[in-house]
C-alpha positions in Angstrom: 0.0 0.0 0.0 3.0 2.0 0.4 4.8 1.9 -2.9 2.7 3.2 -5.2 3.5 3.0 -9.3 1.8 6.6 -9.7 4.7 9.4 -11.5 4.7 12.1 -8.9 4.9 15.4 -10.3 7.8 17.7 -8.9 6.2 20.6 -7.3 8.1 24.3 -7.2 6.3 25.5 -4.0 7.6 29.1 -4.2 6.3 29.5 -7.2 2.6 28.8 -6.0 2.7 29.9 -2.8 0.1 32.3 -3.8 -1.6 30.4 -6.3 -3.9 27.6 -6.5 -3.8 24.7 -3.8 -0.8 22.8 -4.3 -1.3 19.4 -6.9 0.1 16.3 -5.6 -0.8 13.4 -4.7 0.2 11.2 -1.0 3.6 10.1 -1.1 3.1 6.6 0.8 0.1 5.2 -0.5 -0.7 3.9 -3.1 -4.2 4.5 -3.4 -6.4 7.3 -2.6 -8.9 6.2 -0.3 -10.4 2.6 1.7 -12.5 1.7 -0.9 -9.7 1.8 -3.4 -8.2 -0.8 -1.3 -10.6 -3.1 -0.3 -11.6 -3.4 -4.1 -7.5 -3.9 -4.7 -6.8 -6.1 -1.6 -8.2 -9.4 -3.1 -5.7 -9.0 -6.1 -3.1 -8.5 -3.8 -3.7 -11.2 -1.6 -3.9 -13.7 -4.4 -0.7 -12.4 -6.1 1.1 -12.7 -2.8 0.0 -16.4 -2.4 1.2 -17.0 -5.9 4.6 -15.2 -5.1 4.9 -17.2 -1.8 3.7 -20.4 -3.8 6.7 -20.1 -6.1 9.6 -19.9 -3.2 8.1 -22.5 -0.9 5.2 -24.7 -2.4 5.6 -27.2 0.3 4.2 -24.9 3.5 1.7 -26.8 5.6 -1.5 -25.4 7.2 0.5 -25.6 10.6 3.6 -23.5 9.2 1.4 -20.8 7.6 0.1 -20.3 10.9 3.1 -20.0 12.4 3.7 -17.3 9.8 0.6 -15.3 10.1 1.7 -15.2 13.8 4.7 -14.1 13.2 5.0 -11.5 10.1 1.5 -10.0 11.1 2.7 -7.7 13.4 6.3 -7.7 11.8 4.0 -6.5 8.5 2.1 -3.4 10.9 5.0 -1.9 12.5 6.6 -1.6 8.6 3.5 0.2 7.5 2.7 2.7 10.5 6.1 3.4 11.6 9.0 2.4 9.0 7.0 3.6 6.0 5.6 6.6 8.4 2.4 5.7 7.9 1.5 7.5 11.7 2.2 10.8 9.7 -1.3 10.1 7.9 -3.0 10.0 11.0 -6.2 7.8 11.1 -5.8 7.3 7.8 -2.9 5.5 8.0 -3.7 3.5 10.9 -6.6 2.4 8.8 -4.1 1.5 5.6 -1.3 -0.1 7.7 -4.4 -2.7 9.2 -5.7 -3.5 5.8 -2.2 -4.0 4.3 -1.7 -6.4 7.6 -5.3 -7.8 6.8 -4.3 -8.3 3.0 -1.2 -10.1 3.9 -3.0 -13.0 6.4 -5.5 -13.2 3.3 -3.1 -14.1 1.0 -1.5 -16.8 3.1 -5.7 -18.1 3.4 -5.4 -17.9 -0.7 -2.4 -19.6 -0.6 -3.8 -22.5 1.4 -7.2 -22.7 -0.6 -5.5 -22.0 -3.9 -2.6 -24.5 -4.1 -3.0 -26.8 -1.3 -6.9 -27.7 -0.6 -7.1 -27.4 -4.5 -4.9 -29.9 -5.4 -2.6 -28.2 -7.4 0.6 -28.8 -5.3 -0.5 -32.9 -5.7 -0.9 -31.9 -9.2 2.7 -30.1 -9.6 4.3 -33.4 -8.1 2.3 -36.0 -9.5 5.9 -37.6 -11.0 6.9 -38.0 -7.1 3.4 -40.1 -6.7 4.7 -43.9 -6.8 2.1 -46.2 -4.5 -1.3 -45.4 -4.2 -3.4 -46.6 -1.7 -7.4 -46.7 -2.5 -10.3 -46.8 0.3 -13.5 -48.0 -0.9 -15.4 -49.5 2.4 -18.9 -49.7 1.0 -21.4 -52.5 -0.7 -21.0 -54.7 -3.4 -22.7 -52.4 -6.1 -21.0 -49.1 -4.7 -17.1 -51.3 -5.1 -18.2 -52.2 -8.5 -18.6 -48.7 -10.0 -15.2 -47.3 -8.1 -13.2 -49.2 -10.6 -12.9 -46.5 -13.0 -11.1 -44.8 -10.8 -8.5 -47.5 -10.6 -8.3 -47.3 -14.8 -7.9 -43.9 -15.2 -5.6 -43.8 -12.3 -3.5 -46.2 -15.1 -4.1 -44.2 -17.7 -3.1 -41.0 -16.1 0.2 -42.8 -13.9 0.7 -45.9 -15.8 3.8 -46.7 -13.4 2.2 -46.3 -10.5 1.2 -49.1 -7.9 -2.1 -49.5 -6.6 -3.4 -50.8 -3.5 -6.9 -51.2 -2.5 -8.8 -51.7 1.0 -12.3 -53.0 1.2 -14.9 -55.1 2.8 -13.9 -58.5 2.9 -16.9 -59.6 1.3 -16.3 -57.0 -2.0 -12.8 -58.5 -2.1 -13.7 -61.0 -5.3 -14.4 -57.8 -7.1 -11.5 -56.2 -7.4 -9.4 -59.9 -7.7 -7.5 -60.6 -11.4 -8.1 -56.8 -11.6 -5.2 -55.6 -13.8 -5.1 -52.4 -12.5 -4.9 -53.4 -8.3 -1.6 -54.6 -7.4 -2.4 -55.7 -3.9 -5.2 -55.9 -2.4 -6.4 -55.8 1.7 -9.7 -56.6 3.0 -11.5 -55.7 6.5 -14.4 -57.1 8.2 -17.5 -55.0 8.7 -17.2 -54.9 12.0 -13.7 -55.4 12.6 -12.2 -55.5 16.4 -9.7 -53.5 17.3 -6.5 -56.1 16.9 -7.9 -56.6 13.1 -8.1 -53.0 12.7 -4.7 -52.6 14.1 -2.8 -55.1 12.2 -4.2 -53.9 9.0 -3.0 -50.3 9.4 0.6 -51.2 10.7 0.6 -53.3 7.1 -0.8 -50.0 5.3 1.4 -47.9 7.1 4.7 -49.9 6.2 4.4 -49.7 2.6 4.8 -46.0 3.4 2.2 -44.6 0.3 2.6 -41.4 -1.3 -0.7 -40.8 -1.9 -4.0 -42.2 -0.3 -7.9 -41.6 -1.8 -10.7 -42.3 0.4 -13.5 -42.2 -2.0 -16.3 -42.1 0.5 -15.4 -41.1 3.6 -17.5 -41.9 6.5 -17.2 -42.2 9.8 -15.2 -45.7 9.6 -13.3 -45.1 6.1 -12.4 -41.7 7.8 -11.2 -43.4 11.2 -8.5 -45.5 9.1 -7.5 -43.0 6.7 -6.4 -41.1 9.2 -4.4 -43.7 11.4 -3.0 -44.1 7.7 0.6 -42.5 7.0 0.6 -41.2 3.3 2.4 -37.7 2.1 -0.9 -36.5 0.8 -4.6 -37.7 1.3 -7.9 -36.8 -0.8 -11.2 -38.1 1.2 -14.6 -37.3 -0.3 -17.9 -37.0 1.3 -21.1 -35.9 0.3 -22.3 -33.7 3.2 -19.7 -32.5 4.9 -16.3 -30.6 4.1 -13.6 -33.8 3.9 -12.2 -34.9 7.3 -8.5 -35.9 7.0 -7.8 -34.4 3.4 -5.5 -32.7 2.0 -7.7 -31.3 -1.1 -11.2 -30.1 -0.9 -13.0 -31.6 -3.3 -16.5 -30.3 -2.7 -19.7 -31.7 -0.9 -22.2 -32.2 -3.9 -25.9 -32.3 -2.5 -26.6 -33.3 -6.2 -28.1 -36.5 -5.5 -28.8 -37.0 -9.4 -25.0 -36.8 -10.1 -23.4 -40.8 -11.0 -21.8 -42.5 -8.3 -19.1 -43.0 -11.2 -18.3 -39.1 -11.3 -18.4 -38.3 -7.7 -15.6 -41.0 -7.6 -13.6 -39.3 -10.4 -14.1 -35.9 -9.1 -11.5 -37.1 -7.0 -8.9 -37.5 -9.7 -10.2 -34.4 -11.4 -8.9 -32.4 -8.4 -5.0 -33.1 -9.5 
């Protein structure tokens, strides 16, 4: 808010010192008024989080936190007293806050934007070796995620594939070219069963895991499961235990098929 691009004019003052009110224009902001900021602060919020994208992709929810907390007031006392934006009185107090403000929105951008979006799966999809597939639902509902598994294929055809469903689904996905191993549960599965299973899943150390309907159960392994990145889906709520957001759809007409691939659509 403080550098502006505008060309100031040079201004002879003893020449007008009895003429017209001086031109000029303030020489710390930017823009004129509040409402020239607010209407400018998305834009620079989003080309902050593209800025901060491009020097360190990899920041976690957890470290942009940590950031907000500490550049935040780092970001003010630039603004109201390095910049001298006190010497614009109420004005100034009011600019230095929204150019604070501006600054914790693009760190929300950058979160929404490249993270929850899928984009930084999407930038490092080369890096995605084993895949690990959570489909704990009925016979029909195992049946129709196998497009996912083709596609997945077709879109990584080096990749490996691992699959976890009910026990009794289990012939389904058998002699399926595209599952390289495959782990079934129980319905109802005690807690040793439960256990053993997800020290199994957690040793083949899985770069990337897909919950494709994530429930409370689905949702209670997947996140006992160890995997760089996670995508879990559900239809009502925002996803528990996911990296990327992939949307609730109340669209009850939409294919079982789609909502399944919207999860591949996201990277």
């Amino acid at each position: 808010l403080f550098g502006g691009n505008i060309k100031l004019k040079k201004i002879n003052f003893l020449k007008n010192k009895d003429e017209q009110p001086l031109e000029g224009k303030s020489i710390y902001f930017a823009e004129n008024n509040v409402a020239e900021i607010i209407s400018n602060s998305i834009h620079r919020a989003e080309r902050g989080a593209l800025d901060l994208y491009r020097i360190n992709p990899d920041l976690s929810l957890s470290n942009l936190i940590i950031k907000i907390i500490k550049v935040a007031p780092v970001n003010f006392y630039k603004k109201w007293i390095l910049c001298r934006g006190m010497r614009e009185g109420f004005e100034g107090l009011v600019f230095s806050l929204l150019d604070t403000i501006t600054m914790i929105f693009g760190y929300i951008i950058y979160h929404e934007k490249y993270t929850r979006s899928g984009r930084k799966i999407e930038d490092n999809l080369d890096c995605v070796k084993k895949i690990l597939i959570i489909k704990l639902r009925g016979l029909g509902d195992a049946v129709l995620s196998t497009p996912v598994l083709k596609n997945i294929k077709k879109l990584m055809p080096n990749v490996s594939i691992s699959v976890v469903t009910f026990n009794f689904s289990k012939p389904i996905f058998e002699n399926n070219p595209h599952v390289d191993e495959l782990f079934g549960i129980s319905g109802h599965p005690e807690s040793d069963e439960l256990n053993h299973l997800v020290k199994i899943l957690n040793s083949k150390k899985y770069d990337l895991l897909i919950n494709l309907h994530a429930r409370n159960f689905s949702s209670k392994i997947a996140k006992k499961i160890k995997a760089r990145w996670k995508i879990s889906r559900s239809y009502f709520v925002r996803e528990r235990y996911s990296d990327v957001l992939i949307g609730s759809d109340h669209n009850f007409d939409k294919p079982s098929i789609e909502r399944d691939l919207d999860c591949l659509r996201a990277i």
